[in-house]
N, C-alpha and C positions, 0 to 999 in steps of 0.2 A: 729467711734465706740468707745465705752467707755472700760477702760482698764481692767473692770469689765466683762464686755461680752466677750471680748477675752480670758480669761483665763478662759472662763467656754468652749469656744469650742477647748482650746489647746491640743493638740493630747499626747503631752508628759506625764502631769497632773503627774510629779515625785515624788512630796512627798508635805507633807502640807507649808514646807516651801523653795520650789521651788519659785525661782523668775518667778513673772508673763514675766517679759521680754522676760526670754526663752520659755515661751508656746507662748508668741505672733509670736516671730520667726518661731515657728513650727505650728503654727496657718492654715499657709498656704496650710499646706496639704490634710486638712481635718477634719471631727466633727467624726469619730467614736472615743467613749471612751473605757477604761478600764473597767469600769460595765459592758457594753455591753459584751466584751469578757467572762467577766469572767463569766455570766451569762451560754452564753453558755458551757464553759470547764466547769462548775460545774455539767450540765445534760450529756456531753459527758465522763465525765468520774467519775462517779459516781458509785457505786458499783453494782446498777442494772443493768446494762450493760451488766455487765460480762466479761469486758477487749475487750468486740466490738471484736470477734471471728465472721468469715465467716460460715454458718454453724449452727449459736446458736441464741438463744432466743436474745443473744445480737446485733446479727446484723437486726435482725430484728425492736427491738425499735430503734437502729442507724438512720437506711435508713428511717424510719414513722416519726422520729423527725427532721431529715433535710430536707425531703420532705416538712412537714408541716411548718418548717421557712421558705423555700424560698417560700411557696405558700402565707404564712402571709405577706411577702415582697413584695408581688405583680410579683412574677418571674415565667412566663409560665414553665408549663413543658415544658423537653427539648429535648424530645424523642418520635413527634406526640404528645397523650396526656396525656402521662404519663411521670414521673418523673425518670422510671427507665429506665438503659441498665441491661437487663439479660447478664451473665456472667457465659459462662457453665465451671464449675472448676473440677477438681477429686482431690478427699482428700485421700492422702496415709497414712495409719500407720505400719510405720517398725519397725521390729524390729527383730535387730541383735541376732547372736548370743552370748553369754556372755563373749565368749574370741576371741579374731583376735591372731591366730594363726601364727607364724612366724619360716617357717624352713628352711635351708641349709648355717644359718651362723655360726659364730664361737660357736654359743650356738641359744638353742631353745626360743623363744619370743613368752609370754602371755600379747597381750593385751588386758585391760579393758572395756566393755564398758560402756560410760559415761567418766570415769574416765581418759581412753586413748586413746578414739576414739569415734567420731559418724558414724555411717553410714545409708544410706539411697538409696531409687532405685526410680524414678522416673517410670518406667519398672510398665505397669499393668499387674504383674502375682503376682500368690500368693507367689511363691517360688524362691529366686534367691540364685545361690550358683556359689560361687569364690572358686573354689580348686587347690591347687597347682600353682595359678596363679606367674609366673615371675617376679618380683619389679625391676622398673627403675626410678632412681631418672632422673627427667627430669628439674634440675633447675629450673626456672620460668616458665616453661611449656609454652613460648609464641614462636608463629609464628607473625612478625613483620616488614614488607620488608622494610617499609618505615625508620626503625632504624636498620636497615640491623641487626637483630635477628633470631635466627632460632633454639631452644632448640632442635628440633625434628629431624633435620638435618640427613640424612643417619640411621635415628632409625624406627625400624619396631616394634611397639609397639601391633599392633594389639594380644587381649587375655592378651594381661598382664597388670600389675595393675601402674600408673605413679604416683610418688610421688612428688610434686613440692612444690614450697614455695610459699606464699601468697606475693600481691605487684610485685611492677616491678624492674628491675635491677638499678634505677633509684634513690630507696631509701635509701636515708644514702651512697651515691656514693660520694660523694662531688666531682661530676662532674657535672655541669649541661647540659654536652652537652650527656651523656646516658640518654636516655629516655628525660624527662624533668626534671633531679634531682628529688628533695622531692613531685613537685606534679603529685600523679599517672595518669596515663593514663587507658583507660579502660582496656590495659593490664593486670593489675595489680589483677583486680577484679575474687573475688570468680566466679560472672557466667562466663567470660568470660574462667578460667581454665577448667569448666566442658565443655563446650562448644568443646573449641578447643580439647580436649581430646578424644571427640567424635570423632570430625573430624580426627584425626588420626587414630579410632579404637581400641582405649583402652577397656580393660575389666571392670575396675575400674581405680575410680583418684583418690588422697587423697591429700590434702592440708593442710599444714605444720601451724600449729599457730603457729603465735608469736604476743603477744599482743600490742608492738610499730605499725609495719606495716599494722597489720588489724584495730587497734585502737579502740578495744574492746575486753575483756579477755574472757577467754574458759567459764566463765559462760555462756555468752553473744549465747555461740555457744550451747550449750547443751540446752538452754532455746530455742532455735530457731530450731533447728535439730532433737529434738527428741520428739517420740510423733507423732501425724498429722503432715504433712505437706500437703499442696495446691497446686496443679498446672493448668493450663486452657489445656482442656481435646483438646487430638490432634488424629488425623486420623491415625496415624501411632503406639499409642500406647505408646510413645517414645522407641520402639526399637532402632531408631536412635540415641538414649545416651548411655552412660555408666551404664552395669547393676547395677556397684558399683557408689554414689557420698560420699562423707565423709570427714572429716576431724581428724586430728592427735594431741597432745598436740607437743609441741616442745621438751620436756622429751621422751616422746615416738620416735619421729624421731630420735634425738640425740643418741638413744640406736640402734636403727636402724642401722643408717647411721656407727657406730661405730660398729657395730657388721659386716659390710662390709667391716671398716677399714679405713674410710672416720670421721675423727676427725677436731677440728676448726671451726672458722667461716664458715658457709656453707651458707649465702648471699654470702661473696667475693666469695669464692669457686666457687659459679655457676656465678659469674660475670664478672667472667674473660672473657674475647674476646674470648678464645681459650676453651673453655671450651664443653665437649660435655657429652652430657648425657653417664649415668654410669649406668649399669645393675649391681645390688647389690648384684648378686649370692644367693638369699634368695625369696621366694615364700609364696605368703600371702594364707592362706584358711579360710572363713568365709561365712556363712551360714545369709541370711534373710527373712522374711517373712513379708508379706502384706498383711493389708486390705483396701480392696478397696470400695470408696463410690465415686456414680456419684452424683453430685448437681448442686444447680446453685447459685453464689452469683450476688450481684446487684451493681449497679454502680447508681450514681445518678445525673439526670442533669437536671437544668434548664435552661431557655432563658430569657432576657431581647433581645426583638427585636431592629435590629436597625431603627432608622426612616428613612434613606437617602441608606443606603448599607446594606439591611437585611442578606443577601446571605457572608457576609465577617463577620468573627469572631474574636474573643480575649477570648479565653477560661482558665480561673483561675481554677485551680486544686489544690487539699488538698484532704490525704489518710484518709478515715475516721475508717480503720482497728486498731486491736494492736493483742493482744499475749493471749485474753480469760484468762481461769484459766488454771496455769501450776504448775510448783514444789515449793510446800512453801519455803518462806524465810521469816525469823524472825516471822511466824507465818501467814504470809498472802501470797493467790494462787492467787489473781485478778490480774492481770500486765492491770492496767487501762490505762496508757497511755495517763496522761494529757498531757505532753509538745507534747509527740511522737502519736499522734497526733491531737489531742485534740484541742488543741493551731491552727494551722493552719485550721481545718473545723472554728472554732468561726473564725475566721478572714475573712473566704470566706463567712461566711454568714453574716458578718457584711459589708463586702464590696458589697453585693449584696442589701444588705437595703440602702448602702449610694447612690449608684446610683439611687435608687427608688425616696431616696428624694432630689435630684438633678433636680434643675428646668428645664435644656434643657438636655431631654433626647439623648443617644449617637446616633450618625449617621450610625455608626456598631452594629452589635448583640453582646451582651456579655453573652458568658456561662460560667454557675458553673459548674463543674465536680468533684465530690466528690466521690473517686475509692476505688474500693474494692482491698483484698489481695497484698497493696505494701509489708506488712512485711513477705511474701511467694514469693516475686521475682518481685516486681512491677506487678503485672498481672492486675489489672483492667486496668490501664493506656493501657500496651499491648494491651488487647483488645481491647481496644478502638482504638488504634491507629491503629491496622489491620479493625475494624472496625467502623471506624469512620462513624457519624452519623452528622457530618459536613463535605463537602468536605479541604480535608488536603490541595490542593494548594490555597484555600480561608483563610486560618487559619490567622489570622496574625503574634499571637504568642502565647504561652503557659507562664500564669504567675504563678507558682508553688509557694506553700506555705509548710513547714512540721519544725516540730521540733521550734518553735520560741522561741525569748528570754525570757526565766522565769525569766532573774536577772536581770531585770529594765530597759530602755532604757541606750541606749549608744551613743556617739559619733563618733562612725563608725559602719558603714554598709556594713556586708561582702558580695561579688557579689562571688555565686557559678559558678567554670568557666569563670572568668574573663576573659576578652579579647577577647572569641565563635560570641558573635553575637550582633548588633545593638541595640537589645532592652535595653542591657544597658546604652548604651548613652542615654534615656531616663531616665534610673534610675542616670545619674551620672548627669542630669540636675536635678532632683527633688532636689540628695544631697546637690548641692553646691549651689540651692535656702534656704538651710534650715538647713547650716551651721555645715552640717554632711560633713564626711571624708566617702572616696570609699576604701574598701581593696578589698582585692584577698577572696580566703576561709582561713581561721582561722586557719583550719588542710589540708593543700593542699596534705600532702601524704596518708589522706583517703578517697581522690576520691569522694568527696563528688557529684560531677557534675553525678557522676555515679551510683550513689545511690537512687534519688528519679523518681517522675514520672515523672518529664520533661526530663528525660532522654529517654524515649520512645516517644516521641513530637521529640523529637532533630535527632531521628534513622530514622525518615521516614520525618526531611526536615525543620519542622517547629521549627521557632527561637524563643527557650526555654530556661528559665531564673530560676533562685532560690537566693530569699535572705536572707537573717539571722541577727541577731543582731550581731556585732561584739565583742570585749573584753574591749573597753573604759569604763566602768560606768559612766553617768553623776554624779551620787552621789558620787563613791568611787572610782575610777579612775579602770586605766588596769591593775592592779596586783591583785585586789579583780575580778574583771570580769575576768581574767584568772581561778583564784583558784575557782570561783564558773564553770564555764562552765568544767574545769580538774574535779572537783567533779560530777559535773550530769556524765557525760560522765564515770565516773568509779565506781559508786557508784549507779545509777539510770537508765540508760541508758539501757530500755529492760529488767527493773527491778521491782517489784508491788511497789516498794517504786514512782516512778515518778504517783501522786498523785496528786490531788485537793487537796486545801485549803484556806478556804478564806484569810489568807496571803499571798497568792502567788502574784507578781507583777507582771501584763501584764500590764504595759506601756511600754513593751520592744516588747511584740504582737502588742499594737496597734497601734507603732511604724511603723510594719512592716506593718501591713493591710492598712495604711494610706499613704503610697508609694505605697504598689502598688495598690492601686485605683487611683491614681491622674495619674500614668503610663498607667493605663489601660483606663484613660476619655480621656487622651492626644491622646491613637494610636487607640479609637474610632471614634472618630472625626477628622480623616484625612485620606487621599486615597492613601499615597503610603504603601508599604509593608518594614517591615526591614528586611535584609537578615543577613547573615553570613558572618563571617572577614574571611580576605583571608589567609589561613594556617589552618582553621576549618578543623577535619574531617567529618564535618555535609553539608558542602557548596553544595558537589553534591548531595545532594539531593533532597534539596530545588530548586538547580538551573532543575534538572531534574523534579522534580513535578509545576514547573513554564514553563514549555517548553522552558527553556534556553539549 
């Protein structure tokens, strides 16, 4: 082959005066290019859209526009003969009352809201009301046997309101034998606090920001919290949660906690071994109201049949939601959501065309799954994975895509949840055919592993994987790919600024779309399954939907 044709199908394609060497090195991966991507992030998040909101005009062009590439692709639908999973959601809009009240400590507390709090009731009534409720700071709020933890220990919380911190006892410990040091566990996670809070019988929970260990500041929280929110509609109403869920500024806790008489670092504070939740002497009262809307949003899937094991899958996922139109900043309300998520559907649909033109078709089925409301709690993914439209002990794995690099390819490729499951070693064969480096996650104490939608793949068994462009630049090395990946993440991240433009570099997307397609032709065309590393907390489940 002439060295002219190699570098027109090099995957990397960095810059115009990129050595052809390195595209031929990365040659081997695959022909999907950067036009291609970009082509589509330019329709995916474009102002017509409307920021791709469940619900709206915009999810409607969404779901008709990916439908129709993967139909143009040659990709059956994947659902009998249509291209959607219905997706029955209920959309709540709360809204508090204008001060959270705080009385019986050394002085009376008026907090804001927006300003010092969000709150929110998942509760389908119209009216919920916390009065004179009891405040207990309940540390990290986790029940953890396996890390011998236990904040709730001898506390009877039921009717009263639990205050906790965000993250796990793990972060900023410089221990690494609590928790897993810096990187969280699903402990650590916002759903997992409202969760367990329920399980104890809390009236309300509220969760303590701080912008190091959620790894996104209090915009990030008021742009997501207030307003509609979305949930997948349950039989019970969710009576079974807390009528309060919310969150706090760390200003507001501090006045709090201080007004109790609990001053200082209040991570160490609740970190200590010996440490037991503390009733504040102080009782929250705040009043909310709801409206409520039944709907149904759409999830979308196609097939590529397999020719030898139809019945056995490899299902690629990317969230095709974002955040609609919400509170102007610098003049603009669309939160389009190119990188988040934009970037990842154009890869899944670019990898869905590359197998089309792939001369031996795979032995396995390979499905797209393109999910509604991740940025409402992962919920398409959920639903699907409660009800899956492929049997889940056939699966073979989930290849998740979200968020990919906007600032040009790199020279490491971060593996989210390193170490979890097999399908990696698949990815760390592709790396070191093609002279990339493997890291861990980038930001291992924001849980990233818990964050997208193969995280609901991983709950019920199947070995689920998510990768990302790491911080190396091939152009500019890892102090520029720091400071650019530090800037989205605090400056764009769930912001209308995270934009299309035709300057934007995806060779760091197509980067990523061309591993895992070469991942995905590899564990097509072979017959055994990859499981879970021994220390996973995902192993039994797999081993039990395997009949192990």
């Amino acid at each position: 082959m002439k060295i002219t044709n190699i570098c027109l199908v090099g995957f990397l394609t960095i810059s115009a005066i990129s050595s052809c060497k390195q595209k031929e090195e990365s040659a081997k991966l695959g022909s999907i290019l950067p036009e291609e991507i970009k082509s589509h992030i330019a329709v995916l998040a474009d102002d017509s859209l409307q920021g791709r909101r469940p619900f709206t005009i915009g999810e409607t062009k969404t779901v008709n526009y990916i439908s129709k590439e993967l139909k143009n692709a040659g990709v059956e639908p994947g659902n009998g003969n249509s291209y959607i999973q219905e997706v029955p959601m209920m959309e709540v809009t709360t809204t508090p009352s204008e001060n959270m009240e705080i009385s019986g400590g050394k002085e009376k507390l008026n907090f804001k809201a927006v300003k010092d709090f969000v709150a929110f009731s998942r509760r389908a009534q119209d009216t919920i009301q916390i009065k004179n409720s009891p405040i207990v700071f309940a540390g990290y709020g986790i029940v953890a046997p396996e890390f011998k933890w236990n904040d709730y220990k001898d506390l009877d919380v039921k009717g009263k309101t639990v205050v906790v911190l965000i993250s796990d006892p793990g972060f900023k410990s410089k221990d690494k034998t609590v928790f897993r040091g810096d990187t969280m566990t699903y402990y650590g996670r916002w759903t997992y606090k409202y969760e367990e809070a329920a399980r104890q019988g809390a009236a309300a929970v509220i969760i303590v920001h701080q912008t190091e260990p959620a790894s996104y500041g209090w915009s990030v929280i008021t742009n997501s919290n207030t307003g509609a929110r979305l949930y997948l509609q349950a039989k019970d109403k969710y009576v079974s949660r807390c009528k309060l869920e919310g969150w706090m500024t760390e200003e507001a806790a501090t006045k709090l906690l201080t007004n109790a008489g609990i001053t200082g670092d209040i991570r160490e504070y609740a970190r200590k071994k010996d440490f037991k939740a503390v009733p504040l002497n102080q009782s929250l009262t705040v009043n909310l109201s709801n409206k409520i809307k039944y709907s149904t949003s759409k999830n979308v899937i196609g097939i590529i049949k397999g020719s030898k094991r139809p019945d056995e899958t490899i299902v690629y996922t990317a969230h095709w939601d974002h955040f609609g139109i919400g509170p102007k900043i610098n003049g603009d309300s669309i939160y389009n959501g190119a990188v988040d998520n934009a970037s990842g559907v154009a890869a899944m649909l670019s990898i869905a065309n590359a197998f089309q033109n792939t001369k031996e078709k795979p032995e396995r089925s390979i499905v797209f799954l393109a999910v509604t409301g991740e940025e409402q709690g992962l919920l398409g993914s959920e639903y699907y994975a409660l009800n899956p439209v492929y049997p889940l002990n056939k699966t073979v794995a989930n290849l998740n895509m979200d968020a990919l690099g906007f600032y040009g390819a790199t020279k490491d490729i971060s593996i989210k949840g390193k170490g979890q499951n097999e399908v990696e070693d698949y990815i760390l064969k592709v790396l070191a055919d093609n002279n990339l480096d493997a890291v861990g996650d980038t930001r291992p104490s924001a849980g990233s592993y818990y964050r997208s939608d193969h995280f609901n793949f991983a709950k019920v068994g199947v070995p689920a994987i998510d990768i990302v462009n790491g911080l190396t630049s091939v152009e500019h090395g890892a102090e520029w790919g720091q400071k650019q990946k530090k800037e989205y993440n605090e400056k764009h991240y769930h912001q209308p600024s995270d934009e299309y433009s035709k300057t934007m570099n995806a060779d760091g997307i197509t980067q990523i779309a061309n591993i895992m397609f070469t991942v995905g032709q590899k564990l097509s065309n072979e017959s055994t399954f990859p499981g879970w590393k021994k220390g996973s907390e995902f192993k039994a489940a797999r081993d039990k939907s395997m009949g192990k």
